[in-house]
Short mmCIF file of the C-alpha atoms (twelve columns), coordinates in Angstrom:
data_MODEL
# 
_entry.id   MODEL 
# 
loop_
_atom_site.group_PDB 
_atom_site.id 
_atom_site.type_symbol 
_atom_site.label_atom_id 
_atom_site.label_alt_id 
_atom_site.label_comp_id 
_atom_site.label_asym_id 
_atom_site.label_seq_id 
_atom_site.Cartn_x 
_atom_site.Cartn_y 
_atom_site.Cartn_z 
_atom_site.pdbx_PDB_model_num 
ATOM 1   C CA . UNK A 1   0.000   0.000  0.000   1 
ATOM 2   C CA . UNK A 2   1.410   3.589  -1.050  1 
ATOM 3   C CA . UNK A 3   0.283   5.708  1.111   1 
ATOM 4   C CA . UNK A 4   1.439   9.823  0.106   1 
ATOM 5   C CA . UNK A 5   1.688   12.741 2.861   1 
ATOM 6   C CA . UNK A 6   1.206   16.018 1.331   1 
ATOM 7   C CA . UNK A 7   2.259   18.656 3.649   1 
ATOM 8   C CA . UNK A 8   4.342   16.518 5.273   1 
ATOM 9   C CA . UNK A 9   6.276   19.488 7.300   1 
ATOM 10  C CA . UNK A 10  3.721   20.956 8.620   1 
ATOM 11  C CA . UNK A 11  2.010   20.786 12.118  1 
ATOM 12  C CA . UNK A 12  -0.596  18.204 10.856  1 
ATOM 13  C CA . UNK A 13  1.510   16.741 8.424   1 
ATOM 14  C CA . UNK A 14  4.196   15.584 11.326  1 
ATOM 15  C CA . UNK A 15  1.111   14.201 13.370  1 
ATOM 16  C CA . UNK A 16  -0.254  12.311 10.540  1 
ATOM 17  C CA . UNK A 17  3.377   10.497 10.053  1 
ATOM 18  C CA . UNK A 18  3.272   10.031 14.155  1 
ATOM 19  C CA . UNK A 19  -0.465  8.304  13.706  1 
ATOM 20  C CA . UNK A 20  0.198   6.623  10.627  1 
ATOM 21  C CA . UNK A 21  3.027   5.156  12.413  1 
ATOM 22  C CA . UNK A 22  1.511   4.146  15.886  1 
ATOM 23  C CA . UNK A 23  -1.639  2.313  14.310  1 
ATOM 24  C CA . UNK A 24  0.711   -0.006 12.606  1 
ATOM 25  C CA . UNK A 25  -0.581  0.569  8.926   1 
ATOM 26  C CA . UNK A 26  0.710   -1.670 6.564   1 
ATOM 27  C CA . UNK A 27  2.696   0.437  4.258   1 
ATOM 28  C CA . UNK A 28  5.030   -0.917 1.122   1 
ATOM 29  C CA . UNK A 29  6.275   2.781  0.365   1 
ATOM 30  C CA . UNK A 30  5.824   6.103  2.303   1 
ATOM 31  C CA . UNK A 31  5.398   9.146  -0.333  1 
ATOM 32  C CA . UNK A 32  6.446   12.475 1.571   1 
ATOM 33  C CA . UNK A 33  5.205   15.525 -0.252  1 
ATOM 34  C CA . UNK A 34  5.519   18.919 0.465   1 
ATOM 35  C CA . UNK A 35  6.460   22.455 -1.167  1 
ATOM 36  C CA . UNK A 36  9.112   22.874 -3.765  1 
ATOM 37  C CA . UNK A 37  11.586  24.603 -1.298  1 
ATOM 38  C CA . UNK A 38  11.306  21.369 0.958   1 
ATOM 39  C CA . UNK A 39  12.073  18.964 -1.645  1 
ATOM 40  C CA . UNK A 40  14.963  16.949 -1.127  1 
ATOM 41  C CA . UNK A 41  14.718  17.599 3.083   1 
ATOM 42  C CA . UNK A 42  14.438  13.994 4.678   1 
ATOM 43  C CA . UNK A 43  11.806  12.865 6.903   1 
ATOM 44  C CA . UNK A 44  12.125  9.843  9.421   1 
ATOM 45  C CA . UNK A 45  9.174   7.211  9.536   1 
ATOM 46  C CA . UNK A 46  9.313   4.093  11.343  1 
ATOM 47  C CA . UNK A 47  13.064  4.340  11.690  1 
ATOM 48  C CA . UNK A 48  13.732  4.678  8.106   1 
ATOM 49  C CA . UNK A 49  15.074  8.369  6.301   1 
ATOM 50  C CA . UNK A 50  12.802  9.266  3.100   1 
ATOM 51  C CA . UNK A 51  13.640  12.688 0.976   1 
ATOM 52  C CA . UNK A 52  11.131  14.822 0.087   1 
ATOM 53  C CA . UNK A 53  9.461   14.506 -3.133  1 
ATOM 54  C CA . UNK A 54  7.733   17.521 -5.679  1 
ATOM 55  C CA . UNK A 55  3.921   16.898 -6.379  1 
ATOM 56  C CA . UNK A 56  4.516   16.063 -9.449  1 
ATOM 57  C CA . UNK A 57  6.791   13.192 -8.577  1 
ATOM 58  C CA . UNK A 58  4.644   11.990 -5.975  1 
ATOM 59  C CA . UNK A 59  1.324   12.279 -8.681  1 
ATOM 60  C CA . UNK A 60  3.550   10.055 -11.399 1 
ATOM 61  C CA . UNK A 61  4.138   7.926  -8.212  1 
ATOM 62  C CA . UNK A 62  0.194   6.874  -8.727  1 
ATOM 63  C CA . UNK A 63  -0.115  6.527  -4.108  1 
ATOM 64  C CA . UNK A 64  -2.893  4.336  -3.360  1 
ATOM 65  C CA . UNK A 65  -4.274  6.890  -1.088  1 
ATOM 66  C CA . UNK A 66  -2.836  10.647 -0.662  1 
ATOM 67  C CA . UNK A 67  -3.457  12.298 2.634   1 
ATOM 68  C CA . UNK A 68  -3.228  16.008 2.339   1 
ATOM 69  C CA . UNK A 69  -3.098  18.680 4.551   1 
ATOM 70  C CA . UNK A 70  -1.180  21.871 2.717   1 
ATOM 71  C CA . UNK A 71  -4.039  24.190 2.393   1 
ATOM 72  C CA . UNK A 72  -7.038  24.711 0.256   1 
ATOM 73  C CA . UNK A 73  -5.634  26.019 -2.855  1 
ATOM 74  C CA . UNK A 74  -2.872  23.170 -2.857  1 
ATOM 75  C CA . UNK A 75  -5.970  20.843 -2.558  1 
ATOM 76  C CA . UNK A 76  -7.968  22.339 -5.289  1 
ATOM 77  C CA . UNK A 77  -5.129  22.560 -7.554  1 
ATOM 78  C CA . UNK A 78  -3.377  19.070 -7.060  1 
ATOM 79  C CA . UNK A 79  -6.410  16.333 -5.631  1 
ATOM 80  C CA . UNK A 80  -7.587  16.047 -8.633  1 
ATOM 81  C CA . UNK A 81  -4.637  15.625 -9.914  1 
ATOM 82  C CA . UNK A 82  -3.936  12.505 -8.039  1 
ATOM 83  C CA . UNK A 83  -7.539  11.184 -8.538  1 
ATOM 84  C CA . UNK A 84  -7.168  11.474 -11.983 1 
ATOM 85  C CA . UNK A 85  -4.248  8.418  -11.998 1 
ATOM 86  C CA . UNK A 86  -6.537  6.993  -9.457  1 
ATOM 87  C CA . UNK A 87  -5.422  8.014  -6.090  1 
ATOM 88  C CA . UNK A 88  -7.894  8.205  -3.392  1 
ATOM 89  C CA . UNK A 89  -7.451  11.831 -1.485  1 
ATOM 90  C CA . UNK A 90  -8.118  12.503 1.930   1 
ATOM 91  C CA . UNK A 91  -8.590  16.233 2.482   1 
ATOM 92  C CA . UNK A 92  -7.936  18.118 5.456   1 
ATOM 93  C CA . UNK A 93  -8.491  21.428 3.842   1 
ATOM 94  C CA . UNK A 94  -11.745 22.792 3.759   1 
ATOM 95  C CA . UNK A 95  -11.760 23.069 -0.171  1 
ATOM 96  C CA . UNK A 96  -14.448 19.678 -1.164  1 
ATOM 97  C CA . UNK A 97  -16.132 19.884 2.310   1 
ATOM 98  C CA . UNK A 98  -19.234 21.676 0.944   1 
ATOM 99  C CA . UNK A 99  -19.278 20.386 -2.668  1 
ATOM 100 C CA . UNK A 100 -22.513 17.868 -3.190  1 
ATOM 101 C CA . UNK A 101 -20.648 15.420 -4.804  1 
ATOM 102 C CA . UNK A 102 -18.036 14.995 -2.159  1 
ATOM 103 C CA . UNK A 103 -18.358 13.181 1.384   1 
ATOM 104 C CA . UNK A 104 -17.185 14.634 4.382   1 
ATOM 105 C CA . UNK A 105 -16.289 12.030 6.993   1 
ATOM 106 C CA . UNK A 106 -16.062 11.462 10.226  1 
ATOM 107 C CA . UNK A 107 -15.561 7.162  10.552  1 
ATOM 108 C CA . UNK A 108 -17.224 6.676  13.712  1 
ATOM 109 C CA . UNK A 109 -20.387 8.481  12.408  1 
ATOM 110 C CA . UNK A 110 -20.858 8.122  8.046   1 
ATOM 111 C CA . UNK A 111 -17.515 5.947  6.868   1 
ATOM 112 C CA . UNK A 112 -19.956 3.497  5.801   1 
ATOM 113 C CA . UNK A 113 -21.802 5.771  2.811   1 
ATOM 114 C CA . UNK A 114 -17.946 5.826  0.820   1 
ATOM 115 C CA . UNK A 115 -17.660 3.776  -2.069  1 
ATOM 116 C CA . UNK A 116 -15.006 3.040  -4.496  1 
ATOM 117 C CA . UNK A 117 -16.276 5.833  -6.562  1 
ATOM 118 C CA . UNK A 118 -15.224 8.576  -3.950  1 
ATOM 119 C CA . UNK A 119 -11.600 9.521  -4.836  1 
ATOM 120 C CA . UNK A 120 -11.824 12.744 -3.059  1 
ATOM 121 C CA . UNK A 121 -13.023 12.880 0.945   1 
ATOM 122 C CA . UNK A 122 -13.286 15.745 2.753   1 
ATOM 123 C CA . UNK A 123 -12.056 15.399 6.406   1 
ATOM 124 C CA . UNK A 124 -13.927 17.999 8.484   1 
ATOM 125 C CA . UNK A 125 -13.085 21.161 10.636  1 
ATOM 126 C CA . UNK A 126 -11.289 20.135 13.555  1 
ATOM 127 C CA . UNK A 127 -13.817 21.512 16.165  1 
ATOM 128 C CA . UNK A 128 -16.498 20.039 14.009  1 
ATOM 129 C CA . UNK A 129 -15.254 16.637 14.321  1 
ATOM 130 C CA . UNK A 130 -14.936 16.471 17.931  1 
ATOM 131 C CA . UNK A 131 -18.854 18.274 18.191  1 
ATOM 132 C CA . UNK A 132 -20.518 16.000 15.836  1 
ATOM 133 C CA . UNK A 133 -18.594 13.099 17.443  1 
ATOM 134 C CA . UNK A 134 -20.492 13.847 20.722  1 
ATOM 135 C CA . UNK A 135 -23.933 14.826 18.913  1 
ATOM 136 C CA . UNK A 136 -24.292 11.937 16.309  1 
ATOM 137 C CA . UNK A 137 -25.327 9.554  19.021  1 
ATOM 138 C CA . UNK A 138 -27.367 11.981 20.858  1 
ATOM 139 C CA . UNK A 139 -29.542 13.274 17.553  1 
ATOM 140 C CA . UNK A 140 -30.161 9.309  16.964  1 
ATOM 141 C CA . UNK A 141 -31.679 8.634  20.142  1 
ATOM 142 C CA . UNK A 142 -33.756 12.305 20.625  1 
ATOM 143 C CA . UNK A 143 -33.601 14.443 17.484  1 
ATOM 144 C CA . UNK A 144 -31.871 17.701 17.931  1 
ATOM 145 C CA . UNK A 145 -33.778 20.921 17.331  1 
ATOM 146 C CA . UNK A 146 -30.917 23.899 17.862  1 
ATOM 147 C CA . UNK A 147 -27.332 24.363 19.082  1 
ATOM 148 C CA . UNK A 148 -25.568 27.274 20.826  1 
ATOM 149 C CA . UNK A 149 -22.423 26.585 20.400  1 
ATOM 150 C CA . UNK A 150 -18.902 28.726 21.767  1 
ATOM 151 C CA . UNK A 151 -15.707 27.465 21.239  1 
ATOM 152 C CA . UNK A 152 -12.217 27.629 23.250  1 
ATOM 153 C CA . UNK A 153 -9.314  27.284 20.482  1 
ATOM 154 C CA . UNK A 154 -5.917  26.025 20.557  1 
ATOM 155 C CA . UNK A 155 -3.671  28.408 18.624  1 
ATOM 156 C CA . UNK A 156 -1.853  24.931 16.962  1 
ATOM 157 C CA . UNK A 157 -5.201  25.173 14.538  1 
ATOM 158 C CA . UNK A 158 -3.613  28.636 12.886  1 
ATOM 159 C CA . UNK A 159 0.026   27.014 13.137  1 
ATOM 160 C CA . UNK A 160 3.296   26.897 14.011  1 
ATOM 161 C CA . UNK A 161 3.366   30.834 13.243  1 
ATOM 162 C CA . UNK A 162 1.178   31.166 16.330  1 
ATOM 163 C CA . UNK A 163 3.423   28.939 18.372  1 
ATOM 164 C CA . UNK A 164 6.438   30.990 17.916  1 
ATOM 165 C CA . UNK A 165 3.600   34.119 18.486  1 
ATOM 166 C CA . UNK A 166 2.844   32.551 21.636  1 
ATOM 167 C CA . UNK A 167 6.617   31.692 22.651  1 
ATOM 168 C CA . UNK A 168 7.464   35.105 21.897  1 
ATOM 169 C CA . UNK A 169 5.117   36.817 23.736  1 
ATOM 170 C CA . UNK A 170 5.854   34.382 26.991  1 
ATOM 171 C CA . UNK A 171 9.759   35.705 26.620  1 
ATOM 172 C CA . UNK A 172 9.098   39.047 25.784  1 
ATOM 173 C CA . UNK A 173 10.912  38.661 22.033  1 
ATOM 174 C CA . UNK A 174 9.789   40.215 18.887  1 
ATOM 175 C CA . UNK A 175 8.337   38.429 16.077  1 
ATOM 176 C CA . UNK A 176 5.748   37.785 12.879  1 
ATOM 177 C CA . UNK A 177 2.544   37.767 13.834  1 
ATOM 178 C CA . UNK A 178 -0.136  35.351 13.545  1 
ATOM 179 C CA . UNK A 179 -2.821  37.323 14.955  1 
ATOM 180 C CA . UNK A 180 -3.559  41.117 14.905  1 
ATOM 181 C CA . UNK A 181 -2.959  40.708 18.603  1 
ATOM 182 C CA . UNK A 182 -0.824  39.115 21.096  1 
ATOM 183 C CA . UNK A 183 -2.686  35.953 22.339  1 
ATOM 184 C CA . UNK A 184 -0.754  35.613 25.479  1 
ATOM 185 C CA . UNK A 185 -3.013  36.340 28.478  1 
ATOM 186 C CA . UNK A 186 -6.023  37.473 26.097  1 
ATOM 187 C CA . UNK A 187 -8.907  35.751 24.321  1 
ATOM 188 C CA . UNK A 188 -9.697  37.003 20.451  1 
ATOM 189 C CA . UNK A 189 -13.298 36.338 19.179  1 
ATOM 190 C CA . UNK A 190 -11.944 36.063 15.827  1 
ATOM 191 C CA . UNK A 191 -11.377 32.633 14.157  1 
ATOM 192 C CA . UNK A 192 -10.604 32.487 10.298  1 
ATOM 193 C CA . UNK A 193 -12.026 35.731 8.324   1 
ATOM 194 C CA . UNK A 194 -14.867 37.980 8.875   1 
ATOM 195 C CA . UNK A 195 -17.835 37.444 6.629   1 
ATOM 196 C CA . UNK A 196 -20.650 39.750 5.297   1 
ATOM 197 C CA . UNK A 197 -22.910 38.616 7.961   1 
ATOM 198 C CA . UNK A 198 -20.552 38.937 10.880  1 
ATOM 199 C CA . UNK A 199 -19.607 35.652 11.043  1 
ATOM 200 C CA . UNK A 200 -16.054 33.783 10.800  1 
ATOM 201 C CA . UNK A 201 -15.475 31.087 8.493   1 
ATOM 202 C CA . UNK A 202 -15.073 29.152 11.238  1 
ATOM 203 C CA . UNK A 203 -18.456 29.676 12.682  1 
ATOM 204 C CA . UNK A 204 -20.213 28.874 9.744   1 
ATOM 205 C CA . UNK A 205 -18.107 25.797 8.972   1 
ATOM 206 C CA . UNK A 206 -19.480 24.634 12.229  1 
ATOM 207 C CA . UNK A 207 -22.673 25.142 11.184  1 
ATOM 208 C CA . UNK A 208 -22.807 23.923 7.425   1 
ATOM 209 C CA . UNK A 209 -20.305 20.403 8.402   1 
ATOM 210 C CA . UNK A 210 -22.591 19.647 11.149  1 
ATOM 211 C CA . UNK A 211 -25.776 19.825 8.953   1 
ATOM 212 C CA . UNK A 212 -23.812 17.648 6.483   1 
ATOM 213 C CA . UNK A 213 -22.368 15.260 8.414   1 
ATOM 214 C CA . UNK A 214 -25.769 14.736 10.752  1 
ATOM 215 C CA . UNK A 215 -27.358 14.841 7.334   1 
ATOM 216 C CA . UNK A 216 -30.186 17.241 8.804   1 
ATOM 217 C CA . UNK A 217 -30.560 20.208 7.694   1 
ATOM 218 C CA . UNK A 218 -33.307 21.411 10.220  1 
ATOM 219 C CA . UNK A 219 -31.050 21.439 12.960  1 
ATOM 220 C CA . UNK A 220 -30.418 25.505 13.984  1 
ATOM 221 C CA . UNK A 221 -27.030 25.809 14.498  1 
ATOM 222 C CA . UNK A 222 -25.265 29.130 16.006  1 
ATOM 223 C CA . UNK A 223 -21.471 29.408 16.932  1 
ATOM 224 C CA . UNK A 224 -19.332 31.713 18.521  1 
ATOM 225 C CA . UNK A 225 -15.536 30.551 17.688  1 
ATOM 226 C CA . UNK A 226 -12.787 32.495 20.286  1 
ATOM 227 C CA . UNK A 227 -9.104  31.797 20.395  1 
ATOM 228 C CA . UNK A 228 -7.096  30.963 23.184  1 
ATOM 229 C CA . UNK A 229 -3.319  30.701 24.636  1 
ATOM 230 C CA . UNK A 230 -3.984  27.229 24.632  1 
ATOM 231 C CA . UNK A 231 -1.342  24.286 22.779  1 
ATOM 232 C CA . UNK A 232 -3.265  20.913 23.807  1 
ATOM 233 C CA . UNK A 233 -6.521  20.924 22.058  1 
ATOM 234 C CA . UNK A 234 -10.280 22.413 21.426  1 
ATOM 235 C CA . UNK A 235 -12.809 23.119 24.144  1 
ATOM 236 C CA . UNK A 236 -16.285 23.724 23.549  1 
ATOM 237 C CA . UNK A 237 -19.090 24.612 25.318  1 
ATOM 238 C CA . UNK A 238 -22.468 23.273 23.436  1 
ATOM 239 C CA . UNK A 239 -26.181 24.184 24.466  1 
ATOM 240 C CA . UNK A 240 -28.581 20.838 22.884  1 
ATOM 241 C CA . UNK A 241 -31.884 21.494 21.830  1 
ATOM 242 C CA . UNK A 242 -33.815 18.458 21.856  1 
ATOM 243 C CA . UNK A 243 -36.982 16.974 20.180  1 
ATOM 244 C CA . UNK A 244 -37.646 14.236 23.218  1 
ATOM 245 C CA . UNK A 245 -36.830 14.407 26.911  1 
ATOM 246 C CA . UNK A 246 -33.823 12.683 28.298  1 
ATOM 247 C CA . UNK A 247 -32.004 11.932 31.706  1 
ATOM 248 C CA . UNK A 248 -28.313 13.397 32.603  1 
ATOM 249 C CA . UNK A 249 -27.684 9.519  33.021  1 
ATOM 250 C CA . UNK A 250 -28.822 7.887  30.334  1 
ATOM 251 C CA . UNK A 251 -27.090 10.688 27.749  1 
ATOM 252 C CA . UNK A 252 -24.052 10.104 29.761  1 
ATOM 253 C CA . UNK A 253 -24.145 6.022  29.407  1 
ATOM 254 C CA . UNK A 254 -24.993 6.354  25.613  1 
ATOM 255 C CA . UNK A 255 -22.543 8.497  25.084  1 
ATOM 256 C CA . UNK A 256 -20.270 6.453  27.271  1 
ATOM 257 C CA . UNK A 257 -20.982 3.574  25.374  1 
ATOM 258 C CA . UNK A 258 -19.649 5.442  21.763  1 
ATOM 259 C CA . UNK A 259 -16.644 4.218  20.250  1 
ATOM 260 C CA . UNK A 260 -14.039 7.560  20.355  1 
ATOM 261 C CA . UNK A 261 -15.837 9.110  23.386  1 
ATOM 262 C CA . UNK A 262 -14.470 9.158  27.090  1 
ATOM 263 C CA . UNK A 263 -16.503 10.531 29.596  1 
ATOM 264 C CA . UNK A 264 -14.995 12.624 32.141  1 
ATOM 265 C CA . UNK A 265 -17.982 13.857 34.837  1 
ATOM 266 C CA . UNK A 266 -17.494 13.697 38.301  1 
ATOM 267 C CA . UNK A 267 -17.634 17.279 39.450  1 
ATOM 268 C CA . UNK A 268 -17.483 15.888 42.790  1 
ATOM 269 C CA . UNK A 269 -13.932 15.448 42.267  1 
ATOM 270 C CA . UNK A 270 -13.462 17.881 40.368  1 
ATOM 271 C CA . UNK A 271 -13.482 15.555 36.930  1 
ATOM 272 C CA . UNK A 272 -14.055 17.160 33.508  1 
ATOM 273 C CA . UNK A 273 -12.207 17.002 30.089  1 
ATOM 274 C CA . UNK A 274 -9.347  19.951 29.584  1 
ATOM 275 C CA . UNK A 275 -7.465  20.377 26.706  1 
ATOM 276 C CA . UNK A 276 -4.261  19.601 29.069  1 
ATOM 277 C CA . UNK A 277 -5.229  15.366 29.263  1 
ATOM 278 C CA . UNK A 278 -6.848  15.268 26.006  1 
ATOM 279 C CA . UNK A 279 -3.345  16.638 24.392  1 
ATOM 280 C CA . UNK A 280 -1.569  13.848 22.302  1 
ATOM 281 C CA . UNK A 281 -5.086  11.343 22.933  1 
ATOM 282 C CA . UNK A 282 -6.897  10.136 19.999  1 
ATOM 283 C CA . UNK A 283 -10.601 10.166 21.838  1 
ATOM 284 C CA . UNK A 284 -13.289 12.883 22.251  1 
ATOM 285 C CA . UNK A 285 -13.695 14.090 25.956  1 
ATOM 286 C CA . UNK A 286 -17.213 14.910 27.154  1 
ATOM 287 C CA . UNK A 287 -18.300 16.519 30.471  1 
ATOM 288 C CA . UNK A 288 -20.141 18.999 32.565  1 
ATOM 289 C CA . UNK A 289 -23.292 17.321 31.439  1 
ATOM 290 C CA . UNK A 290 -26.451 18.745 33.053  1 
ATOM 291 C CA . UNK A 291 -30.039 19.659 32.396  1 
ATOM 292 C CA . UNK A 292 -30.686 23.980 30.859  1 
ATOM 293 C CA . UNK A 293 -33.511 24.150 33.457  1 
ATOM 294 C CA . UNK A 294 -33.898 27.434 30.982  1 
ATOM 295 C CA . UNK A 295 -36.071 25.814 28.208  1 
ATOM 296 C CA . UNK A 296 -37.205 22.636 27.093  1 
ATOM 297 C CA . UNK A 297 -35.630 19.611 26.544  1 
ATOM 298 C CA . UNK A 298 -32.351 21.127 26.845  1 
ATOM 299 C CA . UNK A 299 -28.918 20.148 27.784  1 
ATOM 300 C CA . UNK A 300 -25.204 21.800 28.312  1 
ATOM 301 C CA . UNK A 301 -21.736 19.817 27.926  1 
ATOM 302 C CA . UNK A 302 -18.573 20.522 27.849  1 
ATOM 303 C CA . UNK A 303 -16.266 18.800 24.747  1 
ATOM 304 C CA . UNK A 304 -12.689 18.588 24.643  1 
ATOM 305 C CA . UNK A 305 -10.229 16.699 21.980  1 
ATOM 306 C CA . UNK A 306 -6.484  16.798 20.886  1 
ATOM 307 C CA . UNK A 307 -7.081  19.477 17.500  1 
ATOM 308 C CA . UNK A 308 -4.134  17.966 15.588  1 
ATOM 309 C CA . UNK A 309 -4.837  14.183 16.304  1 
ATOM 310 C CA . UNK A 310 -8.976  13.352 16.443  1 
ATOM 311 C CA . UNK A 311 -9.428  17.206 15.272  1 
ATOM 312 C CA . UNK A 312 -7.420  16.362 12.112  1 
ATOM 313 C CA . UNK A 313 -4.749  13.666 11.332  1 
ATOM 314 C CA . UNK A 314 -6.108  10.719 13.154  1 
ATOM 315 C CA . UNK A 315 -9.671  11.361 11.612  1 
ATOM 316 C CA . UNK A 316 -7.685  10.995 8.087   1 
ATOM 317 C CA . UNK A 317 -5.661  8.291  9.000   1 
ATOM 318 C CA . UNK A 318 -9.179  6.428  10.551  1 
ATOM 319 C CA . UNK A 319 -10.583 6.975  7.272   1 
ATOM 320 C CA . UNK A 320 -7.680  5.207  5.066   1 
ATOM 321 C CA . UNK A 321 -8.008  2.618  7.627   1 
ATOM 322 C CA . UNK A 322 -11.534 2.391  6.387   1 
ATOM 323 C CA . UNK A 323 -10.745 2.179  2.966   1 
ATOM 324 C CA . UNK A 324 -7.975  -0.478 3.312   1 
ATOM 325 C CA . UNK A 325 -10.191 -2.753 5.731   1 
ATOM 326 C CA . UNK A 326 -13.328 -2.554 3.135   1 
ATOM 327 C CA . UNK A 327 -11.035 -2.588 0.035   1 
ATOM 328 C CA . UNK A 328 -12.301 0.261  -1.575  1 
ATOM 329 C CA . UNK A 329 -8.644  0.785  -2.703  1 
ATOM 330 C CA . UNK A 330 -6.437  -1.407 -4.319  1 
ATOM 331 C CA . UNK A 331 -2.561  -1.396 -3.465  1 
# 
């Protein structure tokens, strides 16, 4: 099995080498990929050095499946590219996540609607996976009506830019900027551009994914996306809607009983997921599960995961997994 990384230096691109390489994947040649000034810098995987190769060397290379994560326009420029020799891609970007045509997967949830057909799959937003991780089971068993929905964001989404931001602002040392203000000790309401409607991208990409991936439109979805001096992971806090009444302990036994979920909810002992456990796990933490006395049929938890492993590499490398173990690709 060839198996490609594209954007193989970057933040997600290490992880995905890191998960690729603890979950034991049976791989007959490892394909690094990444821009044309990194070509010819060596990588280590499972003990063994590999040089960087060019896209097009890696496309004439015909991968079994190509995991990407170097940006939209990379994607939208080059995934076709490798479908075309037939190459399944699996995108972390968020360029196919909305198209009709494409799916957008999160294993645990809709791995089983992919076909051989699909040689582009979108891998979702990172706070999106971890949300609709929690949700799917909960919408099956009561129907959600509406989400509230803020997030708590680790500044490893933007980058290693906003590391060295960070690290520079702890020391006091000058440097590039990944935010149009320092993020040490501070809180910025601003996650991926502005829209016309006030929005960030990022809001709205957790409303549209979770529509898509829930396949339900009806569900209202509103989102309020802040970033935080945080390295280990995504926080959110998420207000549920529901259709049918519930108890606090029989949403916390379903959801204990999901594949990918730990639940962490003993406030008694002061036990409830923070991004400082969840950092470097592959699960989805849940918590701080009680009853909005406020409305109807409503309910308030607290959701943590790792951003760069569940959040984004691991979800990839789960679905090539998929593929492999259903053979919907061929070696």
């Amino acid at each position: 099995m060839k198996i490609a990384v594209v954007g193989v230096t970057g933040m997600v691109g290490q992880v995905m080498l890191k998960v690729l390489e603890e979950r034991q994947i049976e791989i007959s040649q490892l394909i690094p990929v990444a821009s044309e000034r990194s070509v010819g810098t060596e990588i280590t995987f499972k003990g063994k050095t590999y040089k960087v190769v060019s896209m097009k060397q890696a496309i004439e290379m015909k991968p079994a499946i190509a995991l990407f994560s170097a940006g939209g326009d990379v994607s939208l420029e080059n995934a076709p590219k490798f479908a075309a020799v037939g190459t399944t891609v699996i995108d972390n970007s968020s360029a196919w996540r909305m198209e009709a045509d494409k799916k957008l997967v999160v294993p645990e949830i809709n791995a089983n609607q992919l076909t051989t057909s699909d040689k582009i799959i979108a891998n979702p937003n990172c706070s999106t996976i971890q949300l609709v991780m929690a949700l799917a089971p909960l919408h099956k068993k009561y129907g959600i009506k509406r989400l509230i929905i803020s997030t708590y964001q680790s500044i490893t989404g933007t980058g290693v830019k906003a590391v060295q931001q960070l690290e520079n602002e702890y020391t006091g040392d000058k440097g590039a900027m990944a935010y149009p203000y320092q993020i040490h000790r501070n809180a910025l309401p601003h996650c991926d551009v502005f829209e016309e409607n006030g929005y960030t991208k990022e809001e709205l990409k957790l409303v549209r994914e979770t529509q898509k991936i829930l396949d339900d439109k009806s569900i209202g979805v509103t989102a309020t996306a802040v970033r935080i001096p945080v390295v280990g992971g995504h926080s959110e806090s998420v207000n549920i809607e529901f259709e049918k009444d519930f108890t606090e302990d029989e949403v916390r036994a379903i959801l204990a009983d999901t594949p990918g979920i730990t639940v962490q909810d003993n406030p008694d002992v002061n036990l409830y997921p923070m991004p400082l456990m969840a950092q470097g796990k592959d699960d989805v933490f849940v918590g701080r599960i009680r009853r909005d006395h406020s409305t109807a049929n409503a309910l308030n938890m607290w959701i943590v995961a790792d951003n760069l492993r569940k959040g984004a590499a691991t979800n990839a490398v789960q679905i090539a997994e998929y593929l492999i173990a259903n053979k919907l690709v061929s070696a």
